[in-house]
C-alpha positions in Angstrom: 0.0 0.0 0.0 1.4 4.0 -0.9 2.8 5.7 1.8 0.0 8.3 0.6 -2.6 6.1 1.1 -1.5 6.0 4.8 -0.7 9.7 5.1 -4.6 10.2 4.3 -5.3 9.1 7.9 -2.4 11.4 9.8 -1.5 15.2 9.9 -0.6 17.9 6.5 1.6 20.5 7.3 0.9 20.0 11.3 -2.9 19.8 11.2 -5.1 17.0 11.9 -7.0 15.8 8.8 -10.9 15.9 9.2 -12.9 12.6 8.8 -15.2 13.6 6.0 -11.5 15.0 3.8 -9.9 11.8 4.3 -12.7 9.8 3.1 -13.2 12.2 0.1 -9.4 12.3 -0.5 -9.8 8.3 -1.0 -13.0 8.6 -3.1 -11.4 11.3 -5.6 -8.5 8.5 -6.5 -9.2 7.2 -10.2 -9.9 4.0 -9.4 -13.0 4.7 -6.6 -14.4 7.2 -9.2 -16.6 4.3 -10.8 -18.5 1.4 -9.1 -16.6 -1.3 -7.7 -19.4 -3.8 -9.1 -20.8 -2.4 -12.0 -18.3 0.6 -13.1 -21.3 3.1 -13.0 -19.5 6.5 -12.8 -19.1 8.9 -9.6 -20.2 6.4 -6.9 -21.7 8.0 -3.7 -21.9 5.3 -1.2 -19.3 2.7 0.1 -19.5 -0.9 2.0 -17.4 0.1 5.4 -16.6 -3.1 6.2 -15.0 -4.8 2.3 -13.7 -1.4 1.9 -14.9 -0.4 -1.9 -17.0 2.4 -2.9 -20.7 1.6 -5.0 -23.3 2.8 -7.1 -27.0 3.4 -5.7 -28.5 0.7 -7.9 -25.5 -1.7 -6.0 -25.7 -0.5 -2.7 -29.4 -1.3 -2.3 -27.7 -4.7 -3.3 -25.1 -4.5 -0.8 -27.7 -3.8 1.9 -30.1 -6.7 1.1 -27.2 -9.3 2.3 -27.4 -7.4 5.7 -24.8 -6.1 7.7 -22.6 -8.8 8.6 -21.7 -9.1 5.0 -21.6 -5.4 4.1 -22.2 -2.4 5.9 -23.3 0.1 3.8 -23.0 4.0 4.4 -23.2 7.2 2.3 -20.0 9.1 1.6 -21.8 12.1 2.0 -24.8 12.0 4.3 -24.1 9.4 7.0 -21.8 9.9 9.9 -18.1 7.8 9.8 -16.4 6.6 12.5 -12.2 7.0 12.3 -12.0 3.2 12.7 -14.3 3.1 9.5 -12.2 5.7 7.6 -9.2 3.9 8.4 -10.2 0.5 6.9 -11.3 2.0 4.2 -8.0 3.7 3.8 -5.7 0.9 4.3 -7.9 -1.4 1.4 -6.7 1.4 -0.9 -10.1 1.3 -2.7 -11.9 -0.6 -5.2 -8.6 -1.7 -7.2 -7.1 -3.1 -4.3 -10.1 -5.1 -3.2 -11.5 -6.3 -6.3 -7.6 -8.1 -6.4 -9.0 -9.9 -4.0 -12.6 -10.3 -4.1 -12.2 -10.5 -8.2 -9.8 -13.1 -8.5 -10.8 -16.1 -10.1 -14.5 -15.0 -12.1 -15.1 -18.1 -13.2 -15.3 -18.3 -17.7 -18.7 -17.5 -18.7 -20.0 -15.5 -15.5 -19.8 -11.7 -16.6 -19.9 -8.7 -14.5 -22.5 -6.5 -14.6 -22.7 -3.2 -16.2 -24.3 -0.1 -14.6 -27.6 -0.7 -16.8 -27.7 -4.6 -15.9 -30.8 -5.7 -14.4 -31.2 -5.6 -10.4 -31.0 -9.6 -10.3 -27.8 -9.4 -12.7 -26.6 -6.8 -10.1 -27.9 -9.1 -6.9 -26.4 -12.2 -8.9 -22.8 -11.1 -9.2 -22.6 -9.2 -5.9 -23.8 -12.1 -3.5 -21.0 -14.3 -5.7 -18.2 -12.0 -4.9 -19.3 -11.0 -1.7 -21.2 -13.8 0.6 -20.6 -16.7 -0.9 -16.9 -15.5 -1.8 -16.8 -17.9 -5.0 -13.8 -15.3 -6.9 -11.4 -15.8 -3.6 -8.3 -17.0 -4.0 -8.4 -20.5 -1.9 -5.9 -19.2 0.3 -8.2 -16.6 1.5 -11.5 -18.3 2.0 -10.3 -20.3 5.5 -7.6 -17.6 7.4 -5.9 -18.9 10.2 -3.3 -16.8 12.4 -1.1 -14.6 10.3 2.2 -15.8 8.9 5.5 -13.7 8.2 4.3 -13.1 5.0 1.0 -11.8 6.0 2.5 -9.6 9.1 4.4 -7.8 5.8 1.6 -7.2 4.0 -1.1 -4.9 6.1 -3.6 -4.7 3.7 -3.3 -8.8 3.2 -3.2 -9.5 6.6 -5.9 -7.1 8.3 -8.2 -7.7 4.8 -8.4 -11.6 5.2 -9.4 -11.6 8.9 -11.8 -9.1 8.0 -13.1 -11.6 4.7 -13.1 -14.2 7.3 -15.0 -12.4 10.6 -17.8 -11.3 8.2 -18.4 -14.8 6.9 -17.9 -16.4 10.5 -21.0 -14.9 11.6 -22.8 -15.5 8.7 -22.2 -19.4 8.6 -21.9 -19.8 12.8 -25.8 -18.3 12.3 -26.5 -20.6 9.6 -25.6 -23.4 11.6 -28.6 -22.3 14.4 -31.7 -24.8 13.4 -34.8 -22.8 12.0 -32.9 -20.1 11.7 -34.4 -17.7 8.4 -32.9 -14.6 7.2 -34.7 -11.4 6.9 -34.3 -8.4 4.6 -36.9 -6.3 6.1 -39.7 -5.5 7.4 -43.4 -5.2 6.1 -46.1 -2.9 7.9 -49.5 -4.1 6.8 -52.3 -0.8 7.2 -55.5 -2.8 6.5 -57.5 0.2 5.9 -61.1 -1.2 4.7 -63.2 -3.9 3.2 -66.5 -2.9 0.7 -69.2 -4.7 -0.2 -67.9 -8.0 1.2 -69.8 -11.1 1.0 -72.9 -12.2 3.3 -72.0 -15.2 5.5 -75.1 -14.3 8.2 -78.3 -14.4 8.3 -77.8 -10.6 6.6 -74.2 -9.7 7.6 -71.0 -10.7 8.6 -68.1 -10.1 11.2 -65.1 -9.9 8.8 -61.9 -10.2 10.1 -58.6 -10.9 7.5 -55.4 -12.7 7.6 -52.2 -12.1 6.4 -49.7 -14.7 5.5 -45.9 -14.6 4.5 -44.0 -17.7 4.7 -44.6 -19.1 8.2 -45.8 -15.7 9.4 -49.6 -15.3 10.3 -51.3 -12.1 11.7 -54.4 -11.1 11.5 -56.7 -7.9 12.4 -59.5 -7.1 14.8 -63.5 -9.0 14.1 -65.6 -5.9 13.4 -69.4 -7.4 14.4 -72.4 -7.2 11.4 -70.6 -5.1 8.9 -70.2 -5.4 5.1 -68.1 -1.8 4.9 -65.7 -2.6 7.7 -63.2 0.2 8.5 -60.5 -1.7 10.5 -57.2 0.9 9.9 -55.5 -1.9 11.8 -51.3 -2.3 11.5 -49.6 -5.3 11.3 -46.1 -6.1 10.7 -44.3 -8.8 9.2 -40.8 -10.1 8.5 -40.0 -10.6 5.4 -37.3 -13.7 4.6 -34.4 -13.5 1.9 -36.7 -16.0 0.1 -40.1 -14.3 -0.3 -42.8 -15.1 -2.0 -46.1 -13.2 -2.1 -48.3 -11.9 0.8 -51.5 -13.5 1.1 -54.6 -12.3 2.2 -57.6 -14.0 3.5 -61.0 -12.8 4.5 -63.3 -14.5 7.1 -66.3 -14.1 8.5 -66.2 -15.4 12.6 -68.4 -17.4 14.1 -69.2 -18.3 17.7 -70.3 -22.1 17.6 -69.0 -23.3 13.9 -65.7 -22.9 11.7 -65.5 -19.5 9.9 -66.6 -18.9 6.5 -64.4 -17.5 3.9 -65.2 -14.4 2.5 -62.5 -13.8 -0.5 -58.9 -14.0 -1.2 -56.1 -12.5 -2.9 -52.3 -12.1 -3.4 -50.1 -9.4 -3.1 -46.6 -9.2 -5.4 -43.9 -7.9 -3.0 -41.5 -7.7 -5.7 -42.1 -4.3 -7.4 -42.2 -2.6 -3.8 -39.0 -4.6 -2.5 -36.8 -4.3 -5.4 -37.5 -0.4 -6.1 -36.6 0.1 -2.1 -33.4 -1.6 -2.9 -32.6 -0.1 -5.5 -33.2 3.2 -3.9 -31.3 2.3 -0.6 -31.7 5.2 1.3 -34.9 6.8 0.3 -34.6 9.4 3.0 -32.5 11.1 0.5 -35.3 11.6 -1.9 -38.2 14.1 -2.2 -41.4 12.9 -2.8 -41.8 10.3 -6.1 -42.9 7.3 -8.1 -40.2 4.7 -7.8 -42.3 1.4 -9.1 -45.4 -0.1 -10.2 -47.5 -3.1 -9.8 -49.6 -3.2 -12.8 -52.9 -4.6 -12.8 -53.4 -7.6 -15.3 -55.8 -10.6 -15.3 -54.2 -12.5 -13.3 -53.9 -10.7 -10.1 -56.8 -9.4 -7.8 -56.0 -5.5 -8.8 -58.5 -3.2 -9.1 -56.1 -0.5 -10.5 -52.8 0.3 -11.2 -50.9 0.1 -7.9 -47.8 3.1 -7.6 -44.8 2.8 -5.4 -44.0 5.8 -3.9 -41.5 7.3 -2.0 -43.4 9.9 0.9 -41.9 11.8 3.4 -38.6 10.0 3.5 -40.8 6.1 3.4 -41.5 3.8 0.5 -45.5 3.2 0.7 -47.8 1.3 -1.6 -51.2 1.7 -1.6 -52.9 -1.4 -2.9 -56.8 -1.8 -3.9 -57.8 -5.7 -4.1 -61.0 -7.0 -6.2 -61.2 -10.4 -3.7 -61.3 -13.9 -5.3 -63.5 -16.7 -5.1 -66.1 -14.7 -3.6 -69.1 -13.5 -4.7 -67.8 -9.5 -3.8 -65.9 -7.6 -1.9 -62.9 -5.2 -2.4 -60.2 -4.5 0.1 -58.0 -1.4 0.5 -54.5 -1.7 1.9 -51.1 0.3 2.4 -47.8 -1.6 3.0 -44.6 0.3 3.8 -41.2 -1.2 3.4 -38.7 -1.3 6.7 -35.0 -1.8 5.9 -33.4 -3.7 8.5 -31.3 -0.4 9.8 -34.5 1.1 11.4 
């Protein structure tokens, strides 16, 4: 590693360096100007922890594998601790880590490029990054340092930190039942209309959501077919998700409940336009994705994605299935793990 590179993180002319003017210092070096993953130009947001600056589109990559693989921060808005400024100065940047983390690509798997596809992007960087398949051997198992190592710093305090990330990814792994999460999901049921007739000329709706093994469900509201319930319910949602579905039923005191409709919900356009947003808080007020409405799902209209006051919100209008009527209206919000 330069002697310059090192210099970053002491004095000029007898006065202390600031923080943010290190880290810009490093940024401003030609190799951190484009995207360590994709080579998009004038990247504004770096993983702390591997020690190479990203694109937006990447980093809402980065920040989908969770923290203990990368640790994602804004160059700009976020606040850096000196340890954190100081790893990322003795990597040396994104030529110096994608050495390492770049390897071995394997014949026929291509990097992305900064218009490739968000599961391109997701593709590549959980390859290089969590499941560390471009290491070179030597560094996917690290044991104590060696002479060789102890003469190399950015070798040496680079592989423990390779190997400490990973640790307690696989030692969590290991824990039975044990289901990774990317977020969280706030539910608003808002309202039903015209739902079905289960009574003698009513019903006492109530509706359940389901996500993987996740069940919730809201309040009974007693003999109505217009029920208001702006009830919120939150949900985990796993690496692997699927969609979120929604059952209506009508309770009953001495027999099983009836079902009252049905429907599912596509997570997808909300999930991957928060990721590829990352922080959103940096955004005014704007469409960011769509769910369209098509045959074959229970949409009444067009459902927009929208960034609001800093939040990415969805409001969602459901035609119910298998039911004789009934709509539902709904708003789900998206919770990165960091809040």
């Amino acid at each position: 590693m330069s002697n310059r590179q090192f210099n970053l993180g002491k004095t000029v002319s007898g006065k202390t360096v600031s923080g943010k003017r290190r880290l810009k210092d490093v940024l401003l070096q030609r190799d951190n100007r484009f995207c360590a993953d994709c080579g998009a130009p004038d990247p504004k947001w770096a993983s702390a922890n591997i020690g190479v600056f990203i694109c937006l589109k990447c980093c809402g990559v980065h920040r989908s594998l969770g923290t203990h693989v990368s640790k994602v921060l804004s160059v700009t808005l976020d606040e850096w601790s000196n340890d954190e400024i100081d790893a990322m100065i003795e990597v040396g940047g994104n030529y110096s880590a994608n050495k390492i983390y770049e390897a071995y690509i394997p014949e026929g798997f291509s990097k992305p490029g900064p218009d490739s596809s968000h599961d391109d992007r997701l593709k590549f960087i959980r390859s290089k990054y969590e499941l560390q398949e471009f290491l070179k051997p030597s560094l996917r198992i690290v044991s104590l340092p060696s002479e060789r190592t102890k003469k190399d710093p950015l070798q040496s305090s680079f592989s423990r930190k390779i190997a400490d990330s990973f640790r307690s990814s696989n030692s969590s792994q290991k824990l039975q039942g044990m289901v990774e999460f990317i977020g969280m999901l706030k539910v608003m049921v808002l309202k039903g209309t015209n739902l079905a007739v289960r009574d003698m000329l009513s019903s006492d709706p109530y509706v359940i959501l389901t996500l993987g093994n996740q069940t919730v469900q809201t309040n009974v509201i007693k003999s109505n077919l217009n029920p208001v319930w702006n009830q919120e319910l939150m949900l985990s949602v796993p690496q692997d998700y699927g969609p979120l579905k929604l059952q209506v039923y009508d309770h009953d005191t001495f027999s099983a409940d009836d079902i009252m409709g049905e429907a599912e919900i596509d997570l997808q356009p909300m999930i991957t336009s928060a990721m590829v947003f990352g922080d959103v808080e940096m955004f005014g007020e704007m469409q960011i994705g769509k769910w369209l409405k098509s045959h074959d799902n229970a949409l009444i209209k067009d459902s927009a994605v929208n960034i609001v006051d800093g939040k990415v919100k969805q409001a969602i209008s459901l035609k119910l299935q298998n039911v004789e009527s009934g709509d539902l209206d709904l708003e789900l919000e998206w919770i990165p793990l960091e809040q």
